[in-house]
BAZAMI-266520 format. One record per atom (N, C-alpha, C, CB): residue in three letters; x, y, z; chain. Coordinates in Angstrom, 2 decimals, always signed. Atoms other than C-alpha are relative to their C-alpha. Glycine has a CB too. Layout:
<recs>
+------+---------+---------+---------+------+
: code :      px :      py :      pz : unit :
+------+---------+---------+---------+------+
:  ALA :       X :       Y :       Z :    A :
...
+------+---------+---------+---------+------+
</recs>
This chain:
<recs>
+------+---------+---------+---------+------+
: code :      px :      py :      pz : unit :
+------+---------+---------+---------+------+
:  UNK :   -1.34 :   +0.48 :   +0.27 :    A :
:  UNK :  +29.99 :  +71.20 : +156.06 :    A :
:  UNK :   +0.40 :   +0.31 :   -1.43 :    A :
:  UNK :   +0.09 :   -1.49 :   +0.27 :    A :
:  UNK :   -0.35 :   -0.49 :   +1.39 :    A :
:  UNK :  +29.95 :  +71.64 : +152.33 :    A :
:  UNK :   +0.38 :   +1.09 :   -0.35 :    A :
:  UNK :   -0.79 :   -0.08 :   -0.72 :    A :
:  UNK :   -0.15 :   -1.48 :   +0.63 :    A :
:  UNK :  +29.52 :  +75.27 : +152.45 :    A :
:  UNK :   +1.76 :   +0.81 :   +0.96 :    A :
:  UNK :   -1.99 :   +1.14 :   +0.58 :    A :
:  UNK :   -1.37 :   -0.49 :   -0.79 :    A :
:  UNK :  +32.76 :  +75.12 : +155.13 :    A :
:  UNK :   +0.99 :   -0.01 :   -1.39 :    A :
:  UNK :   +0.62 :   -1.28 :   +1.50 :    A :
:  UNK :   -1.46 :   +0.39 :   +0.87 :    A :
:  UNK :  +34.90 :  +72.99 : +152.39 :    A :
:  UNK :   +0.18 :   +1.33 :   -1.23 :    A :
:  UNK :   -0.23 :   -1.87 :   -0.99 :    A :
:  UNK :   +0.03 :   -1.47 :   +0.98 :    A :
:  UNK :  +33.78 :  +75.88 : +149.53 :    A :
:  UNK :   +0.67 :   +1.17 :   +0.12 :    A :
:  UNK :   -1.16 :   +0.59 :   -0.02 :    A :
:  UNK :   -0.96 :   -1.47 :   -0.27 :    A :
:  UNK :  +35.05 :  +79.02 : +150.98 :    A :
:  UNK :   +1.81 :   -1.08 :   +0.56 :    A :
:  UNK :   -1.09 :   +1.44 :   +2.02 :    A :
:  UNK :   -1.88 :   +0.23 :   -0.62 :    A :
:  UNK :  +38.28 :  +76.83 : +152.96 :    A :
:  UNK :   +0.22 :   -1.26 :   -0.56 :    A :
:  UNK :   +0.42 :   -0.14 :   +2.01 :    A :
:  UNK :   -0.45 :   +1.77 :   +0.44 :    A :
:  UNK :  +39.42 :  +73.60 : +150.94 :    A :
:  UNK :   +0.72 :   -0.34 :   +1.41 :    A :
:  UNK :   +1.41 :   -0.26 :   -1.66 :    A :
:  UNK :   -0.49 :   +0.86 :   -0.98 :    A :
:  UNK :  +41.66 :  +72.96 : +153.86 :    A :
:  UNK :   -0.62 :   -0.21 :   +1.35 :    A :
:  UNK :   +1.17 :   +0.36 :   +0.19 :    A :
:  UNK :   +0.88 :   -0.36 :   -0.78 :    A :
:  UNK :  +38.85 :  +73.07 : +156.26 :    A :
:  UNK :   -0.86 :   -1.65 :   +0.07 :    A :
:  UNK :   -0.82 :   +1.45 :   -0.61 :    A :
:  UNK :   +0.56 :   +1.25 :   +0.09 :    A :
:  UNK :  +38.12 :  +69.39 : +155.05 :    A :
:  UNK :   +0.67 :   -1.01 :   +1.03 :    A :
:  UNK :   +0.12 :   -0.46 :   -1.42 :    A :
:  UNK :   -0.92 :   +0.78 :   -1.21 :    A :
:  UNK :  +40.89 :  +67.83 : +157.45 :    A :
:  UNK :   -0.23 :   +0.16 :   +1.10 :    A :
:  UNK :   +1.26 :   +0.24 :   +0.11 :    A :
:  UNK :   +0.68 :   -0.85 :   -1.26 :    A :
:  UNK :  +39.49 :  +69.87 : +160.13 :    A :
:  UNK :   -1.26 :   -1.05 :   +0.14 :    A :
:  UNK :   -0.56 :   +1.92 :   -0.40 :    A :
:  UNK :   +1.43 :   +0.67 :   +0.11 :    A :
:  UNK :  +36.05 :  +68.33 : +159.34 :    A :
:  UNK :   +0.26 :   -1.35 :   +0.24 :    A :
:  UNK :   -0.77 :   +0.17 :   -1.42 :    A :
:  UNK :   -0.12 :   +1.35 :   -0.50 :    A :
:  UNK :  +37.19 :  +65.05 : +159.31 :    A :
:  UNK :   +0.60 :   -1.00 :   +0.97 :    A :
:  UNK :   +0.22 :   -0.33 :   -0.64 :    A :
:  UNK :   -0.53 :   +0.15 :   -1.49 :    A :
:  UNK :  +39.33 :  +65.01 : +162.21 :    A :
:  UNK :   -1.28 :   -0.04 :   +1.25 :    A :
:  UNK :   +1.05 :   +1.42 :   +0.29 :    A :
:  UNK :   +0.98 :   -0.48 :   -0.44 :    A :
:  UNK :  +35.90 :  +66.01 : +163.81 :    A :
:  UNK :   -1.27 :   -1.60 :   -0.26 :    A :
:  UNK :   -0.20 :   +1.61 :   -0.87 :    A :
:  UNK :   +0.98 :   +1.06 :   -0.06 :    A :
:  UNK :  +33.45 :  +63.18 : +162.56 :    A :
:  UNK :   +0.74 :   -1.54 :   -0.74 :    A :
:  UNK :   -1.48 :   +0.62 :   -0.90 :    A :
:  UNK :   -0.49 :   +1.71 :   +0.25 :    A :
:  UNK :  +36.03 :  +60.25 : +160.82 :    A :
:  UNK :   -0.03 :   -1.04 :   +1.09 :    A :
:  UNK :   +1.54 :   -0.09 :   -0.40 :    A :
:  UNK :   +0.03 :   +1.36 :   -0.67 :    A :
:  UNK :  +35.89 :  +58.69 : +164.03 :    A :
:  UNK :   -1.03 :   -0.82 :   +0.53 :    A :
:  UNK :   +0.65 :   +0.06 :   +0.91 :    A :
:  UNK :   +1.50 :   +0.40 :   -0.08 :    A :
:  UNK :  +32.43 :  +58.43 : +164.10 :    A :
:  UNK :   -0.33 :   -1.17 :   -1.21 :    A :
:  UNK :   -1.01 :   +1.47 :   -0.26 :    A :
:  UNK :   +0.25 :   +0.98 :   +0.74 :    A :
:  UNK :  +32.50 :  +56.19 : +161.35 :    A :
:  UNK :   -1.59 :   -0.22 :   -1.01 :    A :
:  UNK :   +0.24 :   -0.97 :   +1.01 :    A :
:  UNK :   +1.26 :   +0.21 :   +0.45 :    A :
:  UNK :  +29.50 :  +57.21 : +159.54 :    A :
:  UNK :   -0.36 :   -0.03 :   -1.51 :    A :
:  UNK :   -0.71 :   +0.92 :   +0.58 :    A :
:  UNK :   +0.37 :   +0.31 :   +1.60 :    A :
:  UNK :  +30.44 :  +57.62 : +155.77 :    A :
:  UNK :   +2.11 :   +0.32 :   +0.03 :    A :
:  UNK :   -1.65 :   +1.60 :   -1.24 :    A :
:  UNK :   -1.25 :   +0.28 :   +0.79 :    A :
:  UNK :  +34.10 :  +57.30 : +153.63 :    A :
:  UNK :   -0.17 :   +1.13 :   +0.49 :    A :
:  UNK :   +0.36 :   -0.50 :   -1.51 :    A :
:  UNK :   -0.48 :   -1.65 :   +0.00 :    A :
:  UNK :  +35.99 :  +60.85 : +154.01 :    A :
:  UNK :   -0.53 :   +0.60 :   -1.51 :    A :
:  UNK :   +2.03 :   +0.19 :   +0.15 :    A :
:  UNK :   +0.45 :   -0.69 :   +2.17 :    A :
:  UNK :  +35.38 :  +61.16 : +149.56 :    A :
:  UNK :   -1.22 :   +0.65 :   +0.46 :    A :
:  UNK :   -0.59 :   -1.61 :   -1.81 :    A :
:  UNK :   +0.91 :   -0.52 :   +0.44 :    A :
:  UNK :  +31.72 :  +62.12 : +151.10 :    A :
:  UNK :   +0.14 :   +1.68 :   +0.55 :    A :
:  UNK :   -1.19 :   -0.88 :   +0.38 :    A :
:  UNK :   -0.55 :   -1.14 :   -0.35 :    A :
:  UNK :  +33.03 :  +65.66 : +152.47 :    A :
:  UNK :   +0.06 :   +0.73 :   -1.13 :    A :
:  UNK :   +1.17 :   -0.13 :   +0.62 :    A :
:  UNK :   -0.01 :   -1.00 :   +0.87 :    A :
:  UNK :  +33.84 :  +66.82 : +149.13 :    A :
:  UNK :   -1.23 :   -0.38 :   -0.90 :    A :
:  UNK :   +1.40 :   +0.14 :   -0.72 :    A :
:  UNK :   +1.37 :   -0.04 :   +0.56 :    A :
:  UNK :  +30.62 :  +65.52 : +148.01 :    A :
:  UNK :   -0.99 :   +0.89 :   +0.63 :    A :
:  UNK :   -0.56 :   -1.30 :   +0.03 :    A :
:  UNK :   +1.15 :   -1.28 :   -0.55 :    A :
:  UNK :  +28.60 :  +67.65 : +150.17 :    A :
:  UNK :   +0.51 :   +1.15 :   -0.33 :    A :
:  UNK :   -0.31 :   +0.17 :   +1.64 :    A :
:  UNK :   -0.23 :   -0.83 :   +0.73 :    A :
:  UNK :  +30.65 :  +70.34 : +149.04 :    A :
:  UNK :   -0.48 :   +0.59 :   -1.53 :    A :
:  UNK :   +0.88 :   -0.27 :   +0.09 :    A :
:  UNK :   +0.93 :   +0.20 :   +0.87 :    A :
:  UNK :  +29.74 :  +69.45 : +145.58 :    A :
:  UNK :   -1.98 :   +0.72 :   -0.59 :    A :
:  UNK :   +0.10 :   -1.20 :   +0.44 :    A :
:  UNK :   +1.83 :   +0.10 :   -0.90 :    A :
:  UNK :  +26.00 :  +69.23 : +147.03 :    A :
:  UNK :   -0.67 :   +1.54 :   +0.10 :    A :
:  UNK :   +0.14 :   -0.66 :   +2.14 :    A :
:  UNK :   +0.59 :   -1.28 :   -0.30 :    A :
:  UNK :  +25.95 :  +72.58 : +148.48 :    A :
:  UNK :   +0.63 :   +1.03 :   -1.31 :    A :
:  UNK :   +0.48 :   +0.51 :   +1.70 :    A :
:  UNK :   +0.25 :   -0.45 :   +1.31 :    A :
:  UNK :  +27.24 :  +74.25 : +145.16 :    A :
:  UNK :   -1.08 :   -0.23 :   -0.77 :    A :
:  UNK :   +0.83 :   -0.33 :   -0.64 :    A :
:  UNK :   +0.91 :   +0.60 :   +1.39 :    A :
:  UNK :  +25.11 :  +72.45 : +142.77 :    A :
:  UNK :   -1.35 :   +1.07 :   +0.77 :    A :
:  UNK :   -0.39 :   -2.42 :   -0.16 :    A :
:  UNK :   +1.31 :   -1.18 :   -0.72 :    A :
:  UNK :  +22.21 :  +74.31 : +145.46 :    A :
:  UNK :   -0.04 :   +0.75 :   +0.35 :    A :
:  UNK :   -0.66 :   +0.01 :   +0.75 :    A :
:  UNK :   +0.15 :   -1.63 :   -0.27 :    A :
:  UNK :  +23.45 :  +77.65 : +145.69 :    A :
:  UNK :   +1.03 :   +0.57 :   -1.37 :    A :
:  UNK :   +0.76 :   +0.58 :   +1.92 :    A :
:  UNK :   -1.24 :   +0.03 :   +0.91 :    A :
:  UNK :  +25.02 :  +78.20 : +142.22 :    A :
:  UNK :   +0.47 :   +1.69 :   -0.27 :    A :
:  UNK :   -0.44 :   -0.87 :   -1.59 :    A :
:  UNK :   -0.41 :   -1.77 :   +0.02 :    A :
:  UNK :  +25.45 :  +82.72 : +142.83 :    A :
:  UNK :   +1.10 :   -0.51 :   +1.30 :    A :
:  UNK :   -1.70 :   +1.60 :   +0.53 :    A :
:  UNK :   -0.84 :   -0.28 :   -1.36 :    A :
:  UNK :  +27.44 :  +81.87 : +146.21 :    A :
:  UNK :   +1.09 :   -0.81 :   -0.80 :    A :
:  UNK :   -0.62 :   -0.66 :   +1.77 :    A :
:  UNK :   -0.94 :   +0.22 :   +0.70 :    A :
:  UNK :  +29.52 :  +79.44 : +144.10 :    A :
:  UNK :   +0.94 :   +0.66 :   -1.07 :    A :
:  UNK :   -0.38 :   -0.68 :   -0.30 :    A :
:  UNK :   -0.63 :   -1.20 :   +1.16 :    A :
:  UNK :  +30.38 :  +81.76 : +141.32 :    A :
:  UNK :   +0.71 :   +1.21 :   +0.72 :    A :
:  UNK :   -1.34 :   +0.78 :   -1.01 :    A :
:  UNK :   -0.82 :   -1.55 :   -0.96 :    A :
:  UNK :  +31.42 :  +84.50 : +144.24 :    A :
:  UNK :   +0.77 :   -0.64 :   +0.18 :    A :
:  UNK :   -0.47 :   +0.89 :   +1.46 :    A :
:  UNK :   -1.15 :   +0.40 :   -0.99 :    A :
:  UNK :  +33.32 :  +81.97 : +145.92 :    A :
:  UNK :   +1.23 :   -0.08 :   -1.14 :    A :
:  UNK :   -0.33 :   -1.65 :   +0.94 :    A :
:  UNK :   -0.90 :   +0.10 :   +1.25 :    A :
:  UNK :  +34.93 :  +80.91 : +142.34 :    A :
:  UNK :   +0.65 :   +0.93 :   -0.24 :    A :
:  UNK :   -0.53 :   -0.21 :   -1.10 :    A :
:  UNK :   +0.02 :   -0.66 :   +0.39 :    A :
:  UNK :  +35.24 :  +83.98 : +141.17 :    A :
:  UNK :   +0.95 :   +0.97 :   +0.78 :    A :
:  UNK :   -1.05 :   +0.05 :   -0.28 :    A :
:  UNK :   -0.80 :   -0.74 :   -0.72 :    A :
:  UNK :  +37.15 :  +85.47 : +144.45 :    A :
:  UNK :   +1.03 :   -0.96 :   +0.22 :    A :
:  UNK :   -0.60 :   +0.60 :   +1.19 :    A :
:  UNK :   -1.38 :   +0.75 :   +0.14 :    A :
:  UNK :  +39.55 :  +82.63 : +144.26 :    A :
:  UNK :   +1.16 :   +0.48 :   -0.94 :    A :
:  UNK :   -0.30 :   -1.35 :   -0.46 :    A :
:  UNK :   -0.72 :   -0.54 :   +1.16 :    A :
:  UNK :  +40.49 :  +83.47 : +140.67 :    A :
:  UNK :   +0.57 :   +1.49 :   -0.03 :    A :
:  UNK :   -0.90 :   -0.13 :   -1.10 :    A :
:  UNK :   -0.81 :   -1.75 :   -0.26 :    A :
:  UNK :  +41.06 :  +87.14 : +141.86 :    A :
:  UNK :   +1.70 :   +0.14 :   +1.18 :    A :
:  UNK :   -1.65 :   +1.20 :   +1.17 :    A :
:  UNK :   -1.18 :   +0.43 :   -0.86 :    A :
:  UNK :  +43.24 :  +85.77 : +144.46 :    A :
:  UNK :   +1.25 :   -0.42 :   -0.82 :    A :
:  UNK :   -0.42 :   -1.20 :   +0.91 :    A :
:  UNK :   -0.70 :   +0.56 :   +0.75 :    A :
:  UNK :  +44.70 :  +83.88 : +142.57 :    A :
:  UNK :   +1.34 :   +0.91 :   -1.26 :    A :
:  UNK :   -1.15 :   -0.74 :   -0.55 :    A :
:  UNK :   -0.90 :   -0.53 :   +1.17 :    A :
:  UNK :  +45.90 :  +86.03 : +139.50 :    A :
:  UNK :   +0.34 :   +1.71 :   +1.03 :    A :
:  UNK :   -1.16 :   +0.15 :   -2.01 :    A :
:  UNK :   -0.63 :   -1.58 :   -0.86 :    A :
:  UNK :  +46.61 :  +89.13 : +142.46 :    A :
:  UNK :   +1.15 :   -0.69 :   +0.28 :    A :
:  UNK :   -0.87 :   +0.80 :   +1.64 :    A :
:  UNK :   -1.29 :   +0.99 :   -0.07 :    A :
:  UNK :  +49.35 :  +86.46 : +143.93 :    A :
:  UNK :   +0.85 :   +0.05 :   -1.04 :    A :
:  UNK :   -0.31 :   -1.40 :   +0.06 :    A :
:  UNK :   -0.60 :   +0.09 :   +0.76 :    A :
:  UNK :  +50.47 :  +85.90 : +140.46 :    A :
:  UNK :   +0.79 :   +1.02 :   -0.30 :    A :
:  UNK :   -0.56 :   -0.35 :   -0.67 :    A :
:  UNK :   -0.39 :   -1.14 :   +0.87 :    A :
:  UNK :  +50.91 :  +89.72 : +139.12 :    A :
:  UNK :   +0.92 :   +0.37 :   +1.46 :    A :
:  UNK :   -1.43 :   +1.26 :   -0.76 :    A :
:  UNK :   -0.54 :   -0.33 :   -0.76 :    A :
:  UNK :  +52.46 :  +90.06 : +142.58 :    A :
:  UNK :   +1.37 :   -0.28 :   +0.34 :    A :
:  UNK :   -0.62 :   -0.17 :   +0.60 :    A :
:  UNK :   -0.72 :   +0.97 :   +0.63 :    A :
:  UNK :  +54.90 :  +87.46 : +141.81 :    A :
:  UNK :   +0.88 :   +0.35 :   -1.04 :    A :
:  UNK :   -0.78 :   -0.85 :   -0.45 :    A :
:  UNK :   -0.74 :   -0.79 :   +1.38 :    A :
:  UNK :  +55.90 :  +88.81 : +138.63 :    A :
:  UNK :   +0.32 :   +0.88 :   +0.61 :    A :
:  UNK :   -0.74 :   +0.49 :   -1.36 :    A :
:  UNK :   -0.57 :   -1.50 :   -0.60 :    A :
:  UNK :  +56.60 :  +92.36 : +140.12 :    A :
:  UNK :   +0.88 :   -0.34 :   +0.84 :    A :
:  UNK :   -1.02 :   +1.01 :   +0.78 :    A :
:  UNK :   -1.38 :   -0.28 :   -0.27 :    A :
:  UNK :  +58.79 :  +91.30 : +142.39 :    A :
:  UNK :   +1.01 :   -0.75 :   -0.74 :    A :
:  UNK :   +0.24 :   -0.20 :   +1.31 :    A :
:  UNK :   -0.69 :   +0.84 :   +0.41 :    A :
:  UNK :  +60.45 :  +88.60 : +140.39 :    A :
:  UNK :   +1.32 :   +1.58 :   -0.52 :    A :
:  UNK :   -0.95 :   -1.22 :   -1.23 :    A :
:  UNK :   -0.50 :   -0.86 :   +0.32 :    A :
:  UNK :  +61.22 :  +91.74 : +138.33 :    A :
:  UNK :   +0.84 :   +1.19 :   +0.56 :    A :
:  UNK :   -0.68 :   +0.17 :   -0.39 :    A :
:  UNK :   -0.92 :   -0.77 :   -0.73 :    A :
:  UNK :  +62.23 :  +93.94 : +140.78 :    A :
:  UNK :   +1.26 :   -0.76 :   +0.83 :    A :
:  UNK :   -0.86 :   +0.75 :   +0.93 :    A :
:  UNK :   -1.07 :   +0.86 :   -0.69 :    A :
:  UNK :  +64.67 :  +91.33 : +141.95 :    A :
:  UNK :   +1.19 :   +0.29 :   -1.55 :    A :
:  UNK :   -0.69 :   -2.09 :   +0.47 :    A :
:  UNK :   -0.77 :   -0.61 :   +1.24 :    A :
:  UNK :  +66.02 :  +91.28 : +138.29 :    A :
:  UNK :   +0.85 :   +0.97 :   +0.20 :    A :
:  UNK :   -0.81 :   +0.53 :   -0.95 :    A :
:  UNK :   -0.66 :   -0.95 :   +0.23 :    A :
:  UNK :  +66.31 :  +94.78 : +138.40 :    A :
:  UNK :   +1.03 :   +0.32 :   +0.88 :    A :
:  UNK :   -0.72 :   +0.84 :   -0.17 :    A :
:  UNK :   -0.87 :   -0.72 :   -1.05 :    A :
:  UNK :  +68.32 :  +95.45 : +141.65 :    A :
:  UNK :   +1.06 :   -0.76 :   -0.39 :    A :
:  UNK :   -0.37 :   -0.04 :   +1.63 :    A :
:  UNK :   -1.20 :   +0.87 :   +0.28 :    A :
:  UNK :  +70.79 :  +92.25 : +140.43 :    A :
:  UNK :   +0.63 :   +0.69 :   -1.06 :    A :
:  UNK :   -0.32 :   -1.51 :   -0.39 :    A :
:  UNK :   -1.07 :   -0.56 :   +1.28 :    A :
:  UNK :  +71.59 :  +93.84 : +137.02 :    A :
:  UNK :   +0.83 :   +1.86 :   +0.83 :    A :
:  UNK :   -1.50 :   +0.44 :   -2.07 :    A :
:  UNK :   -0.02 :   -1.26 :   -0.83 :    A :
:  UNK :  +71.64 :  +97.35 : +139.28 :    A :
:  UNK :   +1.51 :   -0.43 :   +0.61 :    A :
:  UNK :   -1.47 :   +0.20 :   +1.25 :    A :
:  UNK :   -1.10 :   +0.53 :   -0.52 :    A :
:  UNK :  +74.43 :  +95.35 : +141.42 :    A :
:  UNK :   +0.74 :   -0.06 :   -1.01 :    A :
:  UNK :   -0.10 :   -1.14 :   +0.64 :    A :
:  UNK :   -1.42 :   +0.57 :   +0.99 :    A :
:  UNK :  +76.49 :  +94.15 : +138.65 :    A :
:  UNK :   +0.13 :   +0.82 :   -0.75 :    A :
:  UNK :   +0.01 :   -1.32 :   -0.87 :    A :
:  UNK :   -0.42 :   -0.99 :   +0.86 :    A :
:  UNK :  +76.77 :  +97.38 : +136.44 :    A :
:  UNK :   +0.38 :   +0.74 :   +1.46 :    A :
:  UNK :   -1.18 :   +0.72 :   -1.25 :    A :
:  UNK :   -0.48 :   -0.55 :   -0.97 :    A :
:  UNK :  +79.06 :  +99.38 : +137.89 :    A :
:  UNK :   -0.27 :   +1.69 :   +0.02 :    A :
:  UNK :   +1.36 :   -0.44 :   -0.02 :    A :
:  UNK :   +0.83 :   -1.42 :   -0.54 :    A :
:  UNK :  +77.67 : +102.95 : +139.34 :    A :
:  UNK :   +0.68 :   +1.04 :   -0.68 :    A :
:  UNK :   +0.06 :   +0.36 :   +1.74 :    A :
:  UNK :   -0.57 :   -0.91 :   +0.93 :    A :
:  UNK :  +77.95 : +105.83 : +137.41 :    A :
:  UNK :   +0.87 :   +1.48 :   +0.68 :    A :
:  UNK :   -1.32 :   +0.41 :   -0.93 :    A :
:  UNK :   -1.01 :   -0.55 :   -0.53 :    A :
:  UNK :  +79.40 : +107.67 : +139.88 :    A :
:  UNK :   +1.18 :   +0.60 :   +0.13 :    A :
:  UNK :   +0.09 :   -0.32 :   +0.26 :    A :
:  UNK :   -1.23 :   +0.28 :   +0.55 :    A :
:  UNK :  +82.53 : +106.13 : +139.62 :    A :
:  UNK :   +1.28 :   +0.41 :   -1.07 :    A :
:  UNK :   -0.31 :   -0.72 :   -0.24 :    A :
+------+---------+---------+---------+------+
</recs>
């Protein structure tokens, strides 16, 4: 279960939909075994980390580029074509 929540955070609702009604510990211990299974595999943590943060700042720069290309086509619109 820990090594589910690691790679999928939202994989914990899943999980606990699955054994909360079993009633066998608080939901908080879900991201403790998560925790758990980091602290005892600390190379699979650093991949998993490590491909988040790539995610992460690819989204971002992806983000920016189009922000920018949005920019550009608006100022593109509002100057008028040389055409003309």
């Amino acid at each position: 279960m820990g090594r589910q929540i690691l790679y999928d955070p939202l994989a914990e609702s899943r999980l606990w939909k699955m054994v909360g009604s079993l009633k066998l510990w608080p939901r908080w211990y879900l991201k403790a075994f998560a925790r758990l299974y980091a602290e005892e595999n600390p190379s699979e943590y650093e991949r998993i980390r490590k491909r988040k943060y790539r995610q992460h700042k690819t989204k971002e720069t992806g983000l920016k580029r189009l922000n920018e290309t949005r920019e550009q086509a608006i100022q593109d619109l509002g100057q008028p074509s040389r055409d003309q």
